[in-house]
C-alpha positions in Angstrom: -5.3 -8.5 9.1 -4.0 -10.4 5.5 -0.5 -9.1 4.9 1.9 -9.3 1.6 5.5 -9.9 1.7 7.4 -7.1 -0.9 8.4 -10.4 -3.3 4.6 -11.6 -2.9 3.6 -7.6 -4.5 6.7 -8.1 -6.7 5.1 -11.5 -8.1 1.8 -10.0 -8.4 3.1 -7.2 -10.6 5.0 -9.3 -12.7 2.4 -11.5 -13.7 0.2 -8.2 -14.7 -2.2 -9.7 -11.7 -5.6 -7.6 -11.3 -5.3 -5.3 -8.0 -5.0 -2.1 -6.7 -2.4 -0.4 -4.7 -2.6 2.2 -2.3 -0.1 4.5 -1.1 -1.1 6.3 2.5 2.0 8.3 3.1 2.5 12.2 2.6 2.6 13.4 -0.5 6.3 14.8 -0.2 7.2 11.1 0.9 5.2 9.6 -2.1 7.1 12.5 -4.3 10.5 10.7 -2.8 9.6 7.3 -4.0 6.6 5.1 -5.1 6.0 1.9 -6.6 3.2 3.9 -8.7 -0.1 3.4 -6.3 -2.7 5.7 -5.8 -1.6 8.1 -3.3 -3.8 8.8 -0.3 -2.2 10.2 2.9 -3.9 8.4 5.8 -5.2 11.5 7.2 -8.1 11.5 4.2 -8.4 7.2 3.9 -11.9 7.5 5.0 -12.6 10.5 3.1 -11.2 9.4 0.0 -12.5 5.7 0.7 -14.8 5.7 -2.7 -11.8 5.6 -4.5 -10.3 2.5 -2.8 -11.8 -0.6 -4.9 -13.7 -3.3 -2.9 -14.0 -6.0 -6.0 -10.1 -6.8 -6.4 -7.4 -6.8 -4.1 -6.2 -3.8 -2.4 -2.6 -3.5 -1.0 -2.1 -0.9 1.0 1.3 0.5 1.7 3.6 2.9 3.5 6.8 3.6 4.9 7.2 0.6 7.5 3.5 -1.1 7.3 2.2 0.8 10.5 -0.1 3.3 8.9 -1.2 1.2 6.1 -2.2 -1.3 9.1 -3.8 1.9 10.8 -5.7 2.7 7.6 -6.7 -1.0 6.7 -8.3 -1.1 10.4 -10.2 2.5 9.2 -11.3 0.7 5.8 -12.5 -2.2 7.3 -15.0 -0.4 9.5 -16.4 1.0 6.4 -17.1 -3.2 5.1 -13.7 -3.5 3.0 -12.6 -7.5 3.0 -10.4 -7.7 0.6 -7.4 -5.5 1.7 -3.6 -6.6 2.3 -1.0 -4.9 4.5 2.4 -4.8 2.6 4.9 -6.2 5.5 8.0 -3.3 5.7 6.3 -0.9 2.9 8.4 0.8 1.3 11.8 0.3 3.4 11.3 -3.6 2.4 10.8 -3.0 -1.3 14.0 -1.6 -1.3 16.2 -3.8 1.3 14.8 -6.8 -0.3 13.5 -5.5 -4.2 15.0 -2.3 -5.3 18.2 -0.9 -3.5 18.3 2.3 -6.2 15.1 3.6 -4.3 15.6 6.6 -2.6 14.4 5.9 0.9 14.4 8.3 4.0 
């Protein structure tokens, strides 16, 4: 499975680079805090898999990087190549990024 480090996301943003990024937590955790993704609770990945892009990069994140792995494993049974786990999700982005994040 491809993974991204938080300051590899971080340099992708800031450079404006083309990808998509997708948020699998609950909506009341995504309500907490996001880094502005597309929000799609793991529980409906597969359903909501058409609106997951497959000709840029994905990055899929979550709290810790557990259930975006679990959803990347989903995705990939459905022929998706092009998607990248982000290492620590959200709890990284703000040890390592953004301390002001409200994190739970």
């Amino acid at each position: 499975m491809n993974e991204i480090t938080v300051q590899e996301l971080k340099e992708k943003q800031d450079k404006g680079e083309d990808f998509q990024l997708v948020d699998v937590r609950e909506d009341f955790e995504y309500e907490t805090s996001n880094l502005g993704g597309l929000s799609i609770p793991l529980g409906g990945i597969l359903i909501e898999a058409d609106k997951v892009s497959k000709d840029k990069p994905v990055v899929v994140m979550c709290r810790s990087g557990k259930r975006s792995a679990a959803a990347i494993m989903q995705l990939e049974q459905l022929g998706y190549t092009n998607l990248y786990n982000l290492q620590g999700g959200i709890l990284a982005w703000a040890a390592e990024i953004d301390p002001t994040l409200s994190v739970y």
